[in-house]
C-alpha positions in Angstrom: 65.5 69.4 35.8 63.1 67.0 36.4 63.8 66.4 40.1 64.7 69.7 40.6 61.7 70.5 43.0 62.4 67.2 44.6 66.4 67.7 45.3 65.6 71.5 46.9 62.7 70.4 48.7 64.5 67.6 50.5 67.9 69.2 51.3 67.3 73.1 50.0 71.1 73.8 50.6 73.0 71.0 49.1 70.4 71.7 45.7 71.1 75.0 45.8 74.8 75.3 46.2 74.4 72.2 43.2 71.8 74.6 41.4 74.5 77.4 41.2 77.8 75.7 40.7 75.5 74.0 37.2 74.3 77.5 36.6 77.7 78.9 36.7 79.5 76.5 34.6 81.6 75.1 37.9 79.1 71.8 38.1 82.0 68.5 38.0 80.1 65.3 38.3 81.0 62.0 40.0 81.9 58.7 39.0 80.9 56.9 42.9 78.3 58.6 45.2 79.3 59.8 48.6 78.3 56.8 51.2 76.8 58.6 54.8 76.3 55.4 56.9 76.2 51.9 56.3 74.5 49.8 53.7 71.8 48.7 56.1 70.5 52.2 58.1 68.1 51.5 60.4 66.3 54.3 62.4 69.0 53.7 65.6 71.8 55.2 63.4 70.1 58.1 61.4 66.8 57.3 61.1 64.3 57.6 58.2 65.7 61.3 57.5 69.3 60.0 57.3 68.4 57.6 54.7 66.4 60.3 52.5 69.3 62.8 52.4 71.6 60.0 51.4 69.0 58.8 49.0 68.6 62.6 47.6 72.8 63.4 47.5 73.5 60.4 45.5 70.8 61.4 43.0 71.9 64.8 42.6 75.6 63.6 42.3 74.9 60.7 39.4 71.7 62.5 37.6 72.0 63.4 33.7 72.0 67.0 33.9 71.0 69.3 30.9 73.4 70.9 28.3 76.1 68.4 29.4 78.5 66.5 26.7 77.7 62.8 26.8 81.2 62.2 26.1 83.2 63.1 29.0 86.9 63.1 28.5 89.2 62.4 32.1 91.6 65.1 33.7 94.7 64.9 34.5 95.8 65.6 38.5 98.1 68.3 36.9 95.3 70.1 36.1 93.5 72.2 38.7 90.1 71.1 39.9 89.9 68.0 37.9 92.0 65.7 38.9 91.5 62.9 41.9 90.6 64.4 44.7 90.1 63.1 48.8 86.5 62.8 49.5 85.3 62.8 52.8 83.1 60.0 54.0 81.0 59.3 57.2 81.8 55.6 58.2 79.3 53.5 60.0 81.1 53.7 62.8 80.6 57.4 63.0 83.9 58.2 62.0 85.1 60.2 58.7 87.4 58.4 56.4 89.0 59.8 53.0 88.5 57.8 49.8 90.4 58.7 46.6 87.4 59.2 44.0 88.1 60.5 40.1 85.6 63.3 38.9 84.7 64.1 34.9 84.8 67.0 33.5 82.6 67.7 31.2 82.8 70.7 29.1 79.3 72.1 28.9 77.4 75.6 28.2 75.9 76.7 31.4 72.5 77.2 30.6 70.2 80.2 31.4 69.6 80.8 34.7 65.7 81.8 34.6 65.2 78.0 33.5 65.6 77.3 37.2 63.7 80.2 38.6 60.2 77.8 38.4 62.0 75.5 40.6 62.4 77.5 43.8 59.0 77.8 44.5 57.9 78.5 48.2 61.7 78.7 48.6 62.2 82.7 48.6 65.4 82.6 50.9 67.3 79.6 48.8 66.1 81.5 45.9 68.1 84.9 46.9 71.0 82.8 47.4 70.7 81.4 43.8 70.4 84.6 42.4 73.1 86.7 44.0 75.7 83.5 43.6 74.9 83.8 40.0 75.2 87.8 39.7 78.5 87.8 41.1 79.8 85.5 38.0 81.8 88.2 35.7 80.6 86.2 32.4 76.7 85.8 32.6 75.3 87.3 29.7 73.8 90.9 29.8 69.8 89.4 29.0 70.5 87.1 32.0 71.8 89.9 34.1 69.3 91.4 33.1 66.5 88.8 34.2 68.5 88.1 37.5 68.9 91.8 38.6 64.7 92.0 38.1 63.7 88.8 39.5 65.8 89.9 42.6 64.5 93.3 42.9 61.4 91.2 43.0 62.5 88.6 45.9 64.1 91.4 48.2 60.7 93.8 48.0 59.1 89.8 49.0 60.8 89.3 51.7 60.1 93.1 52.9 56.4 92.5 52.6 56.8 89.8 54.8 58.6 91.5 57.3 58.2 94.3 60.0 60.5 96.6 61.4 63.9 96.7 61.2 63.8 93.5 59.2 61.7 95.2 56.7 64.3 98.5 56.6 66.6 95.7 55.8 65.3 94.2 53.0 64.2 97.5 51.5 67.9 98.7 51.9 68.8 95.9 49.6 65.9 96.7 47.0 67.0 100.8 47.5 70.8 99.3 47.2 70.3 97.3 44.5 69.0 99.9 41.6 71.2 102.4 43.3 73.8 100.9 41.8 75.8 102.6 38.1 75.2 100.5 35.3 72.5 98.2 36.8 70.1 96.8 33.6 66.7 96.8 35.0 64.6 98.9 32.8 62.6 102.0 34.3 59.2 100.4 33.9 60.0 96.9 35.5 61.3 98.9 38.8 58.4 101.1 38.7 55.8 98.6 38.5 56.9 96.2 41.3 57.3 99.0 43.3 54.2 100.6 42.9 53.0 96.7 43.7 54.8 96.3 47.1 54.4 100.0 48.4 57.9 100.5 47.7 58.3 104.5 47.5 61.6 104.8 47.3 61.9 102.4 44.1 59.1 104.7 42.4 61.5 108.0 43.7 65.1 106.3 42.5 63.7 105.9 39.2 61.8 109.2 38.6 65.1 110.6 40.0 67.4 109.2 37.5 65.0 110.1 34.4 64.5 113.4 35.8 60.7 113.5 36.8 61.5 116.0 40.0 58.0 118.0 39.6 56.4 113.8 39.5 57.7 113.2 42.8 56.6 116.1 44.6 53.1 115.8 42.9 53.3 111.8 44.3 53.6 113.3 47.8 51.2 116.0 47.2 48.8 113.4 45.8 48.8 111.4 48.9 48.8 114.3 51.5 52.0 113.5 52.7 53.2 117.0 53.8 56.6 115.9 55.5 57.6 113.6 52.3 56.3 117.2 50.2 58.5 119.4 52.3 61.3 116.9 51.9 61.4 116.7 48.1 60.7 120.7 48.2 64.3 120.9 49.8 66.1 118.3 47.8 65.1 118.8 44.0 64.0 122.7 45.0 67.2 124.3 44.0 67.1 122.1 40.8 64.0 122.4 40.0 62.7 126.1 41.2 58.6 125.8 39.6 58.4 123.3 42.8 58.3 126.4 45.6 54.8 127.8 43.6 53.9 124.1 43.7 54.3 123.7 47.2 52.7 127.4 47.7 49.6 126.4 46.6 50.1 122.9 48.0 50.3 124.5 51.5 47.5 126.7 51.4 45.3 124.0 49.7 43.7 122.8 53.6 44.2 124.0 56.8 45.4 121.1 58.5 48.2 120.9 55.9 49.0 124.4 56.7 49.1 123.6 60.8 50.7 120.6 59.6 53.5 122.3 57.7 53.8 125.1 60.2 54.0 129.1 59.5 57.8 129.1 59.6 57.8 126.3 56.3 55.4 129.0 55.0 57.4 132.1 55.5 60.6 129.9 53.7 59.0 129.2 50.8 57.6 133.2 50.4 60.9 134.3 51.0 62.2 132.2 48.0 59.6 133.1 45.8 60.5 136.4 46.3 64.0 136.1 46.2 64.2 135.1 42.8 61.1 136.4 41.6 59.3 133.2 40.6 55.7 134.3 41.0 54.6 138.5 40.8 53.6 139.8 44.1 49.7 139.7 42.8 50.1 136.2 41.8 51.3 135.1 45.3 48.2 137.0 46.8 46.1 135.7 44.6 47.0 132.3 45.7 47.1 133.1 49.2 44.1 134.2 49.8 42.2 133.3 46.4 41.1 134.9 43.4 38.2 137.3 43.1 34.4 135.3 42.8 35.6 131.5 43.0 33.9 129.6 45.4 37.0 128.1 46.9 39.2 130.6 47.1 41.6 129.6 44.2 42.2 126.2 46.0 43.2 127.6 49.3 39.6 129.1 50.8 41.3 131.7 52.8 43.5 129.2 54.6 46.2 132.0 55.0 45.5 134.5 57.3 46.7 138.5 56.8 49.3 137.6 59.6 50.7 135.2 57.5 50.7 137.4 54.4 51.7 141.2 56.2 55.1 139.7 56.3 55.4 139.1 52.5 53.5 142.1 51.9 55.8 145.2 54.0 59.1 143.5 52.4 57.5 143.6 48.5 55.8 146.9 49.0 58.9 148.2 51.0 61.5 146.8 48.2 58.9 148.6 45.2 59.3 151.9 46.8 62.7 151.4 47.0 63.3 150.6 43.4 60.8 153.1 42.3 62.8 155.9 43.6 66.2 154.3 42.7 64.7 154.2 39.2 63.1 157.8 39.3 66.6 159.2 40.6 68.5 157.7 37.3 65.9 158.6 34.9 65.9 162.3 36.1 69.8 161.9 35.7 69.5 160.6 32.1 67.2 163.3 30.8 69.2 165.9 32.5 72.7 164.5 31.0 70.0 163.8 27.5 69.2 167.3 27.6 73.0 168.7 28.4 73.6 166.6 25.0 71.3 168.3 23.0 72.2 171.8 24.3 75.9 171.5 22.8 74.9 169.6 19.4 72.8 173.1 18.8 76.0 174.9 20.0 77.9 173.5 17.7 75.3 173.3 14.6 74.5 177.4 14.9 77.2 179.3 17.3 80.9 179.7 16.7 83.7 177.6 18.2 85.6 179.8 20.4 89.1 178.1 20.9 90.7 178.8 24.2 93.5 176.5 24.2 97.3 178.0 24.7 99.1 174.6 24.5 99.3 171.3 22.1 96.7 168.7 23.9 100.0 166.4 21.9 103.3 167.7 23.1 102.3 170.4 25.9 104.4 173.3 24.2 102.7 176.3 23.4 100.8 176.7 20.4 101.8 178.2 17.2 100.8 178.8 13.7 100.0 176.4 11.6 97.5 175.1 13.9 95.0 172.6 14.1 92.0 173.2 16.3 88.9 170.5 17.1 85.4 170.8 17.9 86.3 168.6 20.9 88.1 171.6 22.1 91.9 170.0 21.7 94.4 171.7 19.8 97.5 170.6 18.1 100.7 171.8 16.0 100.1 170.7 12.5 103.2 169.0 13.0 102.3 167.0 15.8 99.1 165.4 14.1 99.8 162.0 11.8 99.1 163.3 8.4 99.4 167.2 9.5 95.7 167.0 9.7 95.2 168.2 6.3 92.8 165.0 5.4 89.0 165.9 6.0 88.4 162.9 8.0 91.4 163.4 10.3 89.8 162.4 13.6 91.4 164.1 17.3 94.3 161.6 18.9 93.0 162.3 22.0 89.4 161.0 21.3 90.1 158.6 19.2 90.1 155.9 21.7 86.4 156.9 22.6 84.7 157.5 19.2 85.7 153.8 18.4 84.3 152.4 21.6 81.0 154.3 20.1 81.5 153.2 16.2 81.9 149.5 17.9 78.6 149.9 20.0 76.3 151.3 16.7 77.5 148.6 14.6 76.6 146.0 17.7 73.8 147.8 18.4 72.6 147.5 14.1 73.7 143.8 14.1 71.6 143.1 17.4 68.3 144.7 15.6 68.0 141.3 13.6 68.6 138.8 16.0 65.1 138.2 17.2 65.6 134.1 17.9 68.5 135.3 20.9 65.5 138.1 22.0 63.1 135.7 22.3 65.8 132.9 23.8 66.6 135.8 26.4 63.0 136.6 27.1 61.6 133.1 27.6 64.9 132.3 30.2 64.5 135.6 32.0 62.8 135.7 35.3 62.3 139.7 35.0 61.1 140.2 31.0 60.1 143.7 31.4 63.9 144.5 32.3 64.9 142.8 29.6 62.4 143.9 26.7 63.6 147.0 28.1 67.5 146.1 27.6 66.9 144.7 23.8 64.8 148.0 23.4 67.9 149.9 24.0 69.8 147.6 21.8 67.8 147.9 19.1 65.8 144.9 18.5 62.6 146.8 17.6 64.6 149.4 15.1 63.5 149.8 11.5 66.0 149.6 9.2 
């Protein structure tokens, strides 16, 4: 490699395309350089340039390359690729003439490609080409892959630096392309940190996207006042990530020219979600609107939000209370009245008489005769019509069977519940309304003594 800089410095396509067919284990040295002109050039017939890219070919075709097997062992023209081939030749005359030349091959083990990286300096665009010719060889090595995805993470962000426009979006369309991609070996922090370096947002979002940092990238927007980029985010990761619309709540109402910025409508969508699925109580939300009592600033808003922005917000909540409030006075006043209806007939039956009315078997329909059976439930059967002729004291009513075992099933569910306090608290840290459910489990009978 030692006239590496001098070889892609003189003719920077020939030493590349030479540069990647070495790299890529496809490099087939010469036995006779390629002759471009006569022996004798003078500056008539090519001039001084001519001369050097003759000069410079015929070194890169006979030099000793690196990791190569001195003893080189001659191919047969049945094999493909190695055996003698027609080169083309520029005559003096100008012409192009075909000599028969025999090439070596020489087995050899590629070597890695970041050994070369050191020689494309000030040579960004040859330097892509290197790279990508090498990443789209199936058997590079996954630490190489690894070092030639990075290094041309690095060269694409480059060239955008050094661009405006659309040939900026370009290159950053590669970058964004590149560790888009499944299965691409760059690690998090590399792509981070050369982002971060070249301004490149939408590295620094790709990444936190894949790890799952959604609440990180809206804060990066927030950070930098950038209320469109905010609002953006809000509506992608938003339904993933719901603690983002109390984010952008207090994000919104932080300054006023972020608020005139954002507009009332943006405003008004992200109340209406927070109240939709009750991520914030309604005193929370005011709180942050228009501040909390005695701070100095107003919570971090400082009365940014006006009462017409709030009245909104505040008729639907105090309209949907009212509404639930009377729903839930109607069904307790329907509970205690069915509660007390209960009650009534317990002490019925625990101090008055059963007074049996039935005529007819609840079981066959015919009329009743002695022997009888008669239930608290108010059925009636013949004896003969009950299983076991209802002479056993826990003989239970056919007819309500089906129901008292629907209630035996809900005690014992209701006993086994009483000592599962890890699913209560589960439950309670998951739910968005824990009163309702502390209210549930209290029915269930978490909180029961034994």
């Amino acid at each position: 490699m030692k006239y590496a800089r001098v070889l892609i410095e003189n003719c920077p396509k020939e030493a590349t395309k030479l540069f990647v067919d070495y790299y890529t284990g496809k490099y087939r040295p010469k036995t006779k350089p390629i002759v471009i002109g006569g022996s004798t050039s003078s500056p008539s017939s090519g001039g001084i340039a001519t001369g050097a890219a003759s000069a410079v070919q015929n070194l890169a075709n006979l030099i000793a390359l690196p990791y190569m097997n001195a003893t080189p062992s001659a191919a047969t023209p049945s094999t493909p690729g190695t055996g003698n081939r027609g080169i083309p030749t520029v005559s003096t005359d100008g012409g192009i003439s075909t000599e028969s030349e025999a090439f070596r091959y020489v087995k050899y083990a590629p070597p890695p490609p970041r050994t070369a990286f050191s020689s494309f300096i000030d040579h960004p665009d040859e330097f892509i080409v290197f790279l990508e010719s090498c990443l789209d060889e199936k058997d590079v090595s996954a630490d190489d892959r690894k070092d030639l995805y990075t290094t041309l993470f690095e060269m694409y962000l480059h060239k955008a630096s050094e661009k405006k426009g659309e040939e900026r979006e370009k290159w950053e369309a590669k970058a964004r392309k590149l560790i888009e991609g499944e299965d691409i070996p760059m690690e998090s922090s590399n792509v981070l940190l050369l982002s971060d370096l070249s301004g490149f947002r939408d590295g620094t979002t790709l990444v936190k996207e894949q790890a799952g940092l959604l609440f990180d990238i809206f804060r990066s927007y927030t950070s930098a006042k950038d209320t469109r980029g905010a609002i953006k985010a809000l509506r992608k990761y938003g339904p993933d990530e719901p603690q983002l619309y109390p984010a952008a709540l207090a994000y919104l109402t932080s300054d006023p020219r972020i608020l005139d910025e954002a507009g009332p409508d943006e405003l008004a969508a992200v109340l209406t979600k927070i109240d939709k699925d009750r991520l914030m109580a309604p005193l929370q939300v005011v709180q942050t609107l228009v501040g909390k009592p005695g701070s100095s600033n107003g919570g971090g808003s400082g009365g940014v939000a006006t009462m017409g922005m709030i009245k909104p917000y505040l008729h639907d909540t105090i309209t949907r209370e009212r509404s639930e409030i009377a729903t839930n006075r109607r069904r307790i006043g329907g509970l205690r009245n069915e509660t007390e209806t209960k009650r009534t007939e317990l002490a019925d039956l625990a101090t008055k008489p059963a007074v049996v009315k039935s005529t007819r078997c609840s079981d066959c329909g015919h009329g009743l005769d002695l022997p009888a059976v008669h239930f608290l439930c108010s059925h009636s059967f013949h004896q003969r019509c009950l299983r076991g002729g209802g002479e056993s004291p826990d003989s239970e009513c056919p007819v309500c069977a089906k129901d008292n075992a629907t209630i035996r099933a809900l005690k014992k569910a209701r006993e086994e519940n009483a000592g599962k306090h890890a699913l209560f608290k589960g439950e309670l840290e998951r739910s968005h309304d824990r009163f309702g459910t502390v209210a549930e489990w209290f029915g269930r009978g978490v909180v029961d003594v034994p």
